[in-house]
VOBA-1610 file (N, C-alpha, C; in pm, whole numbers, padded with zeros to 5 digits, always signed):
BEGIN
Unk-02840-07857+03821Unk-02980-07818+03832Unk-03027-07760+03698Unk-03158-07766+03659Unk-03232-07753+03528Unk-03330-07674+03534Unk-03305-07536+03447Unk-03460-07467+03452Unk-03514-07459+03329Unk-03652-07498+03253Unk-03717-07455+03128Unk-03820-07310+03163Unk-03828-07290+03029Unk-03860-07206+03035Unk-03887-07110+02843Unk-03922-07000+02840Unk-03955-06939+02698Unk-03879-06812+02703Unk-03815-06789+02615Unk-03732-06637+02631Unk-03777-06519+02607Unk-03735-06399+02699Unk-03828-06291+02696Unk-03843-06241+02559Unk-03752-06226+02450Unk-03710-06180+02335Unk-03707-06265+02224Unk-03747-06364+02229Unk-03705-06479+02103Unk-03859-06549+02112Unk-03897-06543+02203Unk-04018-06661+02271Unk-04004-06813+02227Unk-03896-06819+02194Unk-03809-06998+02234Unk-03835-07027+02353Unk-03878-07177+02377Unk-03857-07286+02480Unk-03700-07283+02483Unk-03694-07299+02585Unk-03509-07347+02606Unk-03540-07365+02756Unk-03420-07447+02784Unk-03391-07477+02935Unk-03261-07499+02933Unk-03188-07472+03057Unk-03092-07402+03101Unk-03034-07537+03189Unk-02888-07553+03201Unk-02845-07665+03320Unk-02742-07599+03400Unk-02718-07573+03544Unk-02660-07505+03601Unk-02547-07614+03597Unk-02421-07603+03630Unk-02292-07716+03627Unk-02196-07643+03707Unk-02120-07759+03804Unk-01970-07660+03865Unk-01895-07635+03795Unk-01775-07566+03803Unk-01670-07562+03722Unk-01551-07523+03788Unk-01451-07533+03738Unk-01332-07580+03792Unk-01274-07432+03842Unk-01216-07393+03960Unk-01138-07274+04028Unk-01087-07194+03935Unk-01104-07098+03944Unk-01072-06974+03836Unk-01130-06961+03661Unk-01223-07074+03686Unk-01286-07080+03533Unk-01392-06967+03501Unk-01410-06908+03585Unk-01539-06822+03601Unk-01639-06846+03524Unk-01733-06775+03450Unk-01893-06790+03397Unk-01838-06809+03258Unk-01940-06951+03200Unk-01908-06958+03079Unk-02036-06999+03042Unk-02082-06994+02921Unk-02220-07048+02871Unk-02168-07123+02756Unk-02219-07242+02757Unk-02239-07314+02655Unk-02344-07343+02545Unk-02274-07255+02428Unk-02428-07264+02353Unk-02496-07369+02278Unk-02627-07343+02244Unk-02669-07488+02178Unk-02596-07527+02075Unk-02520-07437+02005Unk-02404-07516+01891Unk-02272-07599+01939Unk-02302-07603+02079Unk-02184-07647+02146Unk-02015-07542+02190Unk-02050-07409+02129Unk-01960-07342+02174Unk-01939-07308+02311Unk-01814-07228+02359Unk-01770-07243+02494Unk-01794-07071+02509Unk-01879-06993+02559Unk-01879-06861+02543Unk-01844-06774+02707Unk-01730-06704+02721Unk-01723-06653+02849Unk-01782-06566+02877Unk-01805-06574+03011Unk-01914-06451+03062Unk-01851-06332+03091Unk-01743-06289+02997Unk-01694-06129+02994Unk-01771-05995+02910Unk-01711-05918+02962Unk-01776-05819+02883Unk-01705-05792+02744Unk-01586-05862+02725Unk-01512-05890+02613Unk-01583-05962+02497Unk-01710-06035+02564Unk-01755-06160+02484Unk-01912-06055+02438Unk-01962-05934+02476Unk-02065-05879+02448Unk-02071-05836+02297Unk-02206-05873+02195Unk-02241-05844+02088Unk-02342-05766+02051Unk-02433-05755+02159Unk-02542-05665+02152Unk-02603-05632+02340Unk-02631-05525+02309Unk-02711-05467+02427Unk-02813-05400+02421Unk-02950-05447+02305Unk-03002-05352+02269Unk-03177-05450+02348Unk-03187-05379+02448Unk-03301-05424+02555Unk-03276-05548+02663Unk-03112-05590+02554Unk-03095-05763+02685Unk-02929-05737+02640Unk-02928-05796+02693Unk-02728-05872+02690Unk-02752-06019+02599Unk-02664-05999+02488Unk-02625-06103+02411Unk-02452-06110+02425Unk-02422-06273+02445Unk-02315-06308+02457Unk-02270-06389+02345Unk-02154-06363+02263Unk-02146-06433+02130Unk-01947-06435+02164Unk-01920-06577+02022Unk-01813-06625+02011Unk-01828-06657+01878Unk-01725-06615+01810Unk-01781-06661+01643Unk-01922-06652+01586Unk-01983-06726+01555Unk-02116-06704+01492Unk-02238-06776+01609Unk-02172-06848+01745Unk-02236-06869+01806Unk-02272-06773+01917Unk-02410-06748+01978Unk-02498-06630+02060Unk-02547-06670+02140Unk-02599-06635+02265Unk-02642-06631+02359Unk-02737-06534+02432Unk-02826-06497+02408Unk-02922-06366+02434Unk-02945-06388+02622Unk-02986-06224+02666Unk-03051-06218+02734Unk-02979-06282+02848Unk-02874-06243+02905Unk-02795-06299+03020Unk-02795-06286+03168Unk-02834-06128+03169Unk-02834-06053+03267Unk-02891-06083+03418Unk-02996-06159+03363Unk-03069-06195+03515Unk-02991-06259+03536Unk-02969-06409+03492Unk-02922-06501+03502Unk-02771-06495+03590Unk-02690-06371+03511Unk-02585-06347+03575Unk-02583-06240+03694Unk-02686-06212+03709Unk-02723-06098+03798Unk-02755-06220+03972Unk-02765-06339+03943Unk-02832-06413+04010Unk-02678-06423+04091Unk-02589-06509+03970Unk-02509-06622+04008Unk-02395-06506+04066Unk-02378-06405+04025Unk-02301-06283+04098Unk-02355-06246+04273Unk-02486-06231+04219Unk-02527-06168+04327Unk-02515-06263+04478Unk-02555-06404+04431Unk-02538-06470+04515Unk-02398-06526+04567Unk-02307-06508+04521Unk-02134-06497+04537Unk-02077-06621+04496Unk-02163-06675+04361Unk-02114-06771+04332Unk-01961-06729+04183Unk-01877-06799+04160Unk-01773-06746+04123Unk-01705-06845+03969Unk-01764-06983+03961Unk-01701-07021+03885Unk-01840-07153+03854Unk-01910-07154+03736Unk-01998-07174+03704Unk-02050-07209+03563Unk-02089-07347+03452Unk-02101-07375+03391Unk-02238-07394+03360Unk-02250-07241+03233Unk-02422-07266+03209Unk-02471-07348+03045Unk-02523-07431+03064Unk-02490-07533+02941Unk-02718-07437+02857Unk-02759-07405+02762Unk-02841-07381+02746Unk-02885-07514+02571Unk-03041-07517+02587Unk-03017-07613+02446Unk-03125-07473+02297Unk-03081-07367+02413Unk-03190-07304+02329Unk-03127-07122+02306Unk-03157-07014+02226Unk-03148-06941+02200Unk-03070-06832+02344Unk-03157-06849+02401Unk-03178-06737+02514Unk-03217-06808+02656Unk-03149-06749+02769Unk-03214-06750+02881Unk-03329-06793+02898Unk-03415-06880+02961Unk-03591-06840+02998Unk-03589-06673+03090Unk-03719-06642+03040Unk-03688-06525+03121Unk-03747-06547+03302Unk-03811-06705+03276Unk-03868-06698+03466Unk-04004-06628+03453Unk-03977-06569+03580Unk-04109-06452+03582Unk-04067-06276+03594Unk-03947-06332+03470Unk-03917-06158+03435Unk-03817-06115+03581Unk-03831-06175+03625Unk-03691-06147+03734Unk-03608-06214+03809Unk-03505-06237+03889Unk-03403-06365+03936Unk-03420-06412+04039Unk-03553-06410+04086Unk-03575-06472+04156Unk-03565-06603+04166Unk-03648-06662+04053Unk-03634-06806+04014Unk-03515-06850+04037Unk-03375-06797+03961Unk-03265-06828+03989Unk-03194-06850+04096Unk-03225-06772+04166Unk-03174-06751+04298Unk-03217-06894+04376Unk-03370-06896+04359Unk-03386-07037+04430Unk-03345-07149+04366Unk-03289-07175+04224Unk-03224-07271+04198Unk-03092-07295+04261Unk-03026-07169+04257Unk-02897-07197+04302Unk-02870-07198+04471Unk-02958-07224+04509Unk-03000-07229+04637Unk-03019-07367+04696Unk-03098-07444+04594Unk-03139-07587+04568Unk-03002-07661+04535Unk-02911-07572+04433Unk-02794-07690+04386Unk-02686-07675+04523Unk-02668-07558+04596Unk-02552-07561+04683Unk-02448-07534+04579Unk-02353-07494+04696Unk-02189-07506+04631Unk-02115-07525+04702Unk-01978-07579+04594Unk-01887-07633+04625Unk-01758-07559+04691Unk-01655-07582+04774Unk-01561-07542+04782Unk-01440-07580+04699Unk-01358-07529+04620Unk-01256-07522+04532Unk-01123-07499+04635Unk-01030-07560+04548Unk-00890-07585+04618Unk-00828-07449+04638Unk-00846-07313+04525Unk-00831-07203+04605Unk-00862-07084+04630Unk-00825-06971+04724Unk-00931-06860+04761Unk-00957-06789+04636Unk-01040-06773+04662Unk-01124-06637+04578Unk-01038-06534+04584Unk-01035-06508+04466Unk-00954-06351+04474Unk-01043-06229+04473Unk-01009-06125+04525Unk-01096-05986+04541Unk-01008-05854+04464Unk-01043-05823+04386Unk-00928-05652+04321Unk-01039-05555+04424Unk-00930-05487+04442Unk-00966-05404+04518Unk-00915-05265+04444Unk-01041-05154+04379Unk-01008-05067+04289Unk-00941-04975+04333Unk-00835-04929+04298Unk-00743-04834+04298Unk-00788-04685+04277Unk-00855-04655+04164Unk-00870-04513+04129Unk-01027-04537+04071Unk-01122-04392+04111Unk-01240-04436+04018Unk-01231-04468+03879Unk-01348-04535+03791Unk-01360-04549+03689Unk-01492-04519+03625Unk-01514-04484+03494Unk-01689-04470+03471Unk-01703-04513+03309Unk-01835-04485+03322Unk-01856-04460+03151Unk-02008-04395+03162Unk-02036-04325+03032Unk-02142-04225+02982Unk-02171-04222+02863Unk-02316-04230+02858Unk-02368-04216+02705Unk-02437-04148+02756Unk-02492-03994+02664Unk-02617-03925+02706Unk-02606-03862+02790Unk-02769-03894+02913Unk-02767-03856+02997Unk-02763-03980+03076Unk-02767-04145+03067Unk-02652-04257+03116Unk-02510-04255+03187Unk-02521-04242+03325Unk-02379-04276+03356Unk-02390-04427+03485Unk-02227-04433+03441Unk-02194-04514+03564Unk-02057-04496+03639Unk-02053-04534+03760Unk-01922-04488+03780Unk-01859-04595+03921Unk-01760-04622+03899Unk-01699-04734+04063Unk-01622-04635+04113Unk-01652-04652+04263Unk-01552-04550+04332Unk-01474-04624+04425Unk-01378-04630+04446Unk-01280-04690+04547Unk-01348-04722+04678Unk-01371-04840+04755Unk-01454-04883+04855Unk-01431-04965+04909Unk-01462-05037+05057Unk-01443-05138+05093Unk-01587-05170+05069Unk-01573-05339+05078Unk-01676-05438+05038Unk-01737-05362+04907Unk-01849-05417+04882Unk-01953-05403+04720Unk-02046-05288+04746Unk-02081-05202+04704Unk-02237-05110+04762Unk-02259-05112+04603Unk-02408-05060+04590Unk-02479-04996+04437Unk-02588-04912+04487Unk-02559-04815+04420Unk-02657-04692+04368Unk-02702-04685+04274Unk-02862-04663+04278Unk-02892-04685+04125Unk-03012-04605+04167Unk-02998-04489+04075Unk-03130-04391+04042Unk-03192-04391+03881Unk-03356-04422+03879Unk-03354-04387+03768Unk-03465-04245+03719Unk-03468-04216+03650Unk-03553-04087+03659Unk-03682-04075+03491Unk-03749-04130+03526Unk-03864-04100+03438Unk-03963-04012+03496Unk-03913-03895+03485Unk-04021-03778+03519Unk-04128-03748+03408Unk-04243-03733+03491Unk-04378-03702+03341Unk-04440-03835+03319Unk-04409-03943+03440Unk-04437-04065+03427Unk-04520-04103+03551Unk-04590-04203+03550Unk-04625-04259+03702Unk-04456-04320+03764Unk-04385-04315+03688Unk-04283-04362+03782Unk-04211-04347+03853Unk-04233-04160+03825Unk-04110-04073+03871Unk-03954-04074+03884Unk-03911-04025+03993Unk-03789-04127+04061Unk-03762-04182+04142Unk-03673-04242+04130Unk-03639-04353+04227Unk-03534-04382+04238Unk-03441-04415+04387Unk-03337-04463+04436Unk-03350-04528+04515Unk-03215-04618+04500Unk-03203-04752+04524Unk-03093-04798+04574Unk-03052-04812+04721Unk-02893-04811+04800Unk-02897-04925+04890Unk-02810-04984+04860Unk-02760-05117+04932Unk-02636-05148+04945Unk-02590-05221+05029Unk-02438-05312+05060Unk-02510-05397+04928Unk-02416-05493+04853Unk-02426-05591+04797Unk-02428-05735+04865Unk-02546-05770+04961Unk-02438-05910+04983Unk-02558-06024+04946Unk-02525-06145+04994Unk-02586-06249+04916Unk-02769-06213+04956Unk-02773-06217+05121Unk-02903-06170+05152Unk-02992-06045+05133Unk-02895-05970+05075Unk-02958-05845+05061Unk-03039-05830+04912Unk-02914-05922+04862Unk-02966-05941+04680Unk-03044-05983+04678Unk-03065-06146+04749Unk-03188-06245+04730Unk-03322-06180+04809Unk-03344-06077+04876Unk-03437-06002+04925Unk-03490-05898+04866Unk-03414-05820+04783Unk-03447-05686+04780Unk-03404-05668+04602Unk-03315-05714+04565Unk-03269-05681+04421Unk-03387-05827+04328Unk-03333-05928+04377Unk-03359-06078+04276Unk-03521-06070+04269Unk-03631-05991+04325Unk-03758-06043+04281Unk-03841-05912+04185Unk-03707-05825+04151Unk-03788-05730+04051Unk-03806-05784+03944Unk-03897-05738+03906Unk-03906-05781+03760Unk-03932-05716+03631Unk-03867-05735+03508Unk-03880-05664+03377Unk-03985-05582+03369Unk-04006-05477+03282Unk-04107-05389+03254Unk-04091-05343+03110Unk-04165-05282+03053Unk-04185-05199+02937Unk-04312-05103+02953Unk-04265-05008+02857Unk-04374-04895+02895Unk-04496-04942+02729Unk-04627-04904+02750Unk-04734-04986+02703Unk-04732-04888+02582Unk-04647-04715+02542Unk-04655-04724+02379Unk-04548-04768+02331Unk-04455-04839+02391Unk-04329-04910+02288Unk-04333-05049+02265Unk-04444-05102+02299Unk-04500-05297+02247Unk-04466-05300+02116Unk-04560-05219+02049Unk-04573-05227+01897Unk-04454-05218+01853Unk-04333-05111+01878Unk-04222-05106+01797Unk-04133-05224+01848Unk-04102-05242+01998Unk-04038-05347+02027Unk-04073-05516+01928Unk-04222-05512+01915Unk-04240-05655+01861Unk-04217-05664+01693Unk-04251-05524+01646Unk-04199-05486+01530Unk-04010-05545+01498Unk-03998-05461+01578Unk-03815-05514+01577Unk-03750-05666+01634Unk-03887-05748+01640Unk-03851-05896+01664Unk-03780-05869+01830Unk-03885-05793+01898Unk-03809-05837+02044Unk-03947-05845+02154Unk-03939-05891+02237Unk-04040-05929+02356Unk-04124-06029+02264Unk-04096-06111+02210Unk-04194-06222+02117Unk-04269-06289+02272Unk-04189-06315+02354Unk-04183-06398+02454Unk-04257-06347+02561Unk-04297-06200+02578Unk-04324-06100+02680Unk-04461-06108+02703Unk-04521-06143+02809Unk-04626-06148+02900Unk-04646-06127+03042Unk-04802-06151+03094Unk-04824-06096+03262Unk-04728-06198+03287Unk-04692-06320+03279Unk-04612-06377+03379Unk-04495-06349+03349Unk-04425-06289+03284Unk-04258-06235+03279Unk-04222-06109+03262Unk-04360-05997+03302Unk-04327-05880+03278Unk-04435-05778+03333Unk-04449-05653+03339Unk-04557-05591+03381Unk-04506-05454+03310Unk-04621-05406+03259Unk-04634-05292+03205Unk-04675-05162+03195Unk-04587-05043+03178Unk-04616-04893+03249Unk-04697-04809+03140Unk-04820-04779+03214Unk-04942-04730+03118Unk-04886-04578+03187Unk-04992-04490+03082Unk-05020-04361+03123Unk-05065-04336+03264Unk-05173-04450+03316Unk-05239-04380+03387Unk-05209-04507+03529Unk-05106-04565+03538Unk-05055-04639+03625Unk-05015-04788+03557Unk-05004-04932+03655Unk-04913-05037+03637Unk-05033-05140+03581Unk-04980-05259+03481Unk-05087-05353+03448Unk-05117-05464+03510Unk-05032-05404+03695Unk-05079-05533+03780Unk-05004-05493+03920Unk-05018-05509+04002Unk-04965-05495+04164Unk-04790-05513+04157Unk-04710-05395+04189Unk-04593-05412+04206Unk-04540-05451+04350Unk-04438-05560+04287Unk-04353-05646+04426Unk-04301-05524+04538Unk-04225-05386+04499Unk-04220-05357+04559Unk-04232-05203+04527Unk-04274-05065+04575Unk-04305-04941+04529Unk-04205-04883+04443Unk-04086-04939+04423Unk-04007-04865+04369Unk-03917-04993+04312Unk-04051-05048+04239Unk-03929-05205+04185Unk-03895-05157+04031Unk-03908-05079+04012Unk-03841-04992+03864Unk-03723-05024+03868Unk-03636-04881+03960Unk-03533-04895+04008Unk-03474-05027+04076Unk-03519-05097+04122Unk-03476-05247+04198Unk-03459-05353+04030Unk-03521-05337+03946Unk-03496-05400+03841Unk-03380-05366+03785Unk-03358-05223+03784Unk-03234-05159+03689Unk-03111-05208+03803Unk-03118-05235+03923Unk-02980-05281+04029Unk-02961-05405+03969Unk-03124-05543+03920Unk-03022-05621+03856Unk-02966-05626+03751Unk-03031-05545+03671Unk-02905-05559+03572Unk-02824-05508+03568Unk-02801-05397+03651Unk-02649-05365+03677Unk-02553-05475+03693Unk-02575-05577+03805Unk-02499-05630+03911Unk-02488-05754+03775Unk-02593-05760+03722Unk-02579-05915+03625Unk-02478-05830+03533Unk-02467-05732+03456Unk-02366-05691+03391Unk-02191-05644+03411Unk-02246-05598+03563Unk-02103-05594+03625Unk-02044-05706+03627Unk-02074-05835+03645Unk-02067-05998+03661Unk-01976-05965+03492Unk-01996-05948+03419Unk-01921-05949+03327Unk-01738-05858+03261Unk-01704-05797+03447Unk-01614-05766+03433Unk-01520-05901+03501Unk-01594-06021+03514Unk-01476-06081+03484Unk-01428-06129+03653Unk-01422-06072+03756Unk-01378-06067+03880Unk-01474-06038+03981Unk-01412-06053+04125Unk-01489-06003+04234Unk-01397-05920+04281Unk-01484-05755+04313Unk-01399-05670+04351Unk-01489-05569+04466Unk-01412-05508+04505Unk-01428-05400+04620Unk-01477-05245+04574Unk-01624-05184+04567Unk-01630-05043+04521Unk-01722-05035+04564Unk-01735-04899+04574Unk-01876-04806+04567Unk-01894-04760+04401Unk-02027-04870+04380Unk-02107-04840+04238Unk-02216-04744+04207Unk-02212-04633+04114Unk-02300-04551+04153Unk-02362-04534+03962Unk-02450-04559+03963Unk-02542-04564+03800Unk-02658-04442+03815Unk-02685-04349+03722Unk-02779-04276+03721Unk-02837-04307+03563Unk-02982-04314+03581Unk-03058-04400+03415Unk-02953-04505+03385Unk-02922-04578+03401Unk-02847-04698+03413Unk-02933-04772+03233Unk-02808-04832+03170Unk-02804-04865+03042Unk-02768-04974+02989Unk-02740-05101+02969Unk-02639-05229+02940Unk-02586-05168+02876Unk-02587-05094+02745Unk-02441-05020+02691Unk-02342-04969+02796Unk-02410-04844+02897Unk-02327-04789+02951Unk-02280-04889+03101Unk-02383-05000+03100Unk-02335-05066+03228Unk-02218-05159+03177Unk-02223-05213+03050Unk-02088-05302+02995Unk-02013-05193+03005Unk-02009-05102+02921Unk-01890-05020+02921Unk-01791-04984+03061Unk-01859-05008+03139Unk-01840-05016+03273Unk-01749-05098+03379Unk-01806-05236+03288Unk-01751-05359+03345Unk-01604-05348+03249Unk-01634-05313+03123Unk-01500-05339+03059Unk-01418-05252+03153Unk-01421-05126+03185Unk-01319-05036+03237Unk-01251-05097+03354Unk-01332-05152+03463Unk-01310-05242+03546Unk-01233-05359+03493Unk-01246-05413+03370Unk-01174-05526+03378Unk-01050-05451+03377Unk-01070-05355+03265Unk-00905-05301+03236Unk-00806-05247+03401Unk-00921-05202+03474Unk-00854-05174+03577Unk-00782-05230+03684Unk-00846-05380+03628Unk-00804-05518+03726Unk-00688-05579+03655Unk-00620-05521+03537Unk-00546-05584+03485Unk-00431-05673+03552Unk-00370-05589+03674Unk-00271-05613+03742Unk-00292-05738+03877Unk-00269-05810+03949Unk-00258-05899+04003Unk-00391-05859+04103Unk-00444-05948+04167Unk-00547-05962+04250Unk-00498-05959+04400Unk-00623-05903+04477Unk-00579-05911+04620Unk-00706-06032+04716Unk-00589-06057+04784Unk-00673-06203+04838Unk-00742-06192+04971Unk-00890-06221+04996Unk-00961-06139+05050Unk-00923-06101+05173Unk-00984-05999+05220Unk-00960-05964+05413Unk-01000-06029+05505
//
């Protein structure tokens, strides 16, 4: 399956080809130079407003929805071929995705899915950024974020993780920026791509258009959690808990997790 589209950060045309891939291959992107780039958090080069995925001198911007989709929806082993810079951004949230991969179906592979099931908590912190996995059965996420002195206030955000809950409640938030950081963001060559249809924007004195849902702030920051957690590599068992949630501090996150999965996998219940 094929999506076009313009990237939130580059404002490149590119389009995207969803592909199966073979049992235990997990997420790989193929970039327009033809490199083979894995969707680990091993493979992260920048996190500064998006997730860039790089291998040698070849990059991949802006991942997160995308992987926020193909996670969320419990897909596990997946070939994303792109002919262009970056992701499309859609309409700024995974929704789009979701109904693609909805449209392609999937396949069954010759064998089970493996599940780690975390042993001891793990976290990471920058600031006032944290994240943390706590030992759990099945997936949950917590995600508070706190812009006080804002129309946005705070907000929390608690769910099981599962395919319907994502494609309902997480996959139709969508991107934001607050309306005095345009100028520096476009200054620094980022949101080239950013408009009403892939984004909505937080003024002083309220929103620059009707929000999907009262508290889709926070529902945006769950996907990119979940699209960044996707980059530890596995499917595993925790209670996830993020406060101001960060792609620095959410990779840092996934890496700890990978490290924590080092040891053999458990095969599901």
């Amino acid at each position: 399956m094929c999506k076009q589209g313009i990237g939130l950060h580059t404002g490149a045309k590119t389009a995207v080809a969803l592909l199966p891939a073979q049992a235990d291959e997990g997420i790989i992107f193929l970039s327009e130079s033809g490199a083979e780039i894995p969707a680990t958090a091993d493979h992260v080069v920048a996190t500064d407003r998006a997730v860039t995925l790089g291998l040698g001198d070849a990059r991949v911007r802006t991942v997160e929805h995308l992987l926020g989709a193909i996670y969320g929806m419990g897909l596990d082993n997946v070939r994303v071929s792109l002919n262009g810079p970056e992701a499309p951004a859609c309409d700024g949230s995974a929704r789009e995705w979701v109904e693609l991969l909805r449209q392609a179906g999937r396949r069954r592979l010759s064998r089970r899915r493996a599940v780690h099931v975390l042993a001891r908590p793990v976290w990471a912190a920058e600031d006032d950024s944290w994240a943390m996995a706590l030992p759990a059965r099945g997936l949950s996420v917590t995600v508070g974020v706190d812009f006080s002195g804002t129309v946005i206030g705070r907000q929390l955000v608690c769910l099981p993780l599962t395919a319907g809950r994502f494609a309902a409640e997480v996959a139709p938030a969508r991107t934001f920026a607050f309306e005095h950081e345009l100028g520096a963001l476009r200054a620094a060559g980022l949101a080239q791509g950013g408009g009403v249809e892939n984004a909505f924007v937080v003024g002083p004195a309220g929103y620059s258009g009707p929000l999907r849902f009262p508290d889709e702030i926070a529902r945006h920051k769950t996907l990119d959690l979940v699209g960044d957690l996707a980059l530890c590599g596995h499917r595993f068992e925790a209670q996830v808990v993020a406060l101001r949630p960060s792609h620095r501090v959410n990779v840092a996150l996934a890496k700890a997790l990978r490290a924590a999965f080092g040891g053999p996998s458990q095969p599901p219940r």
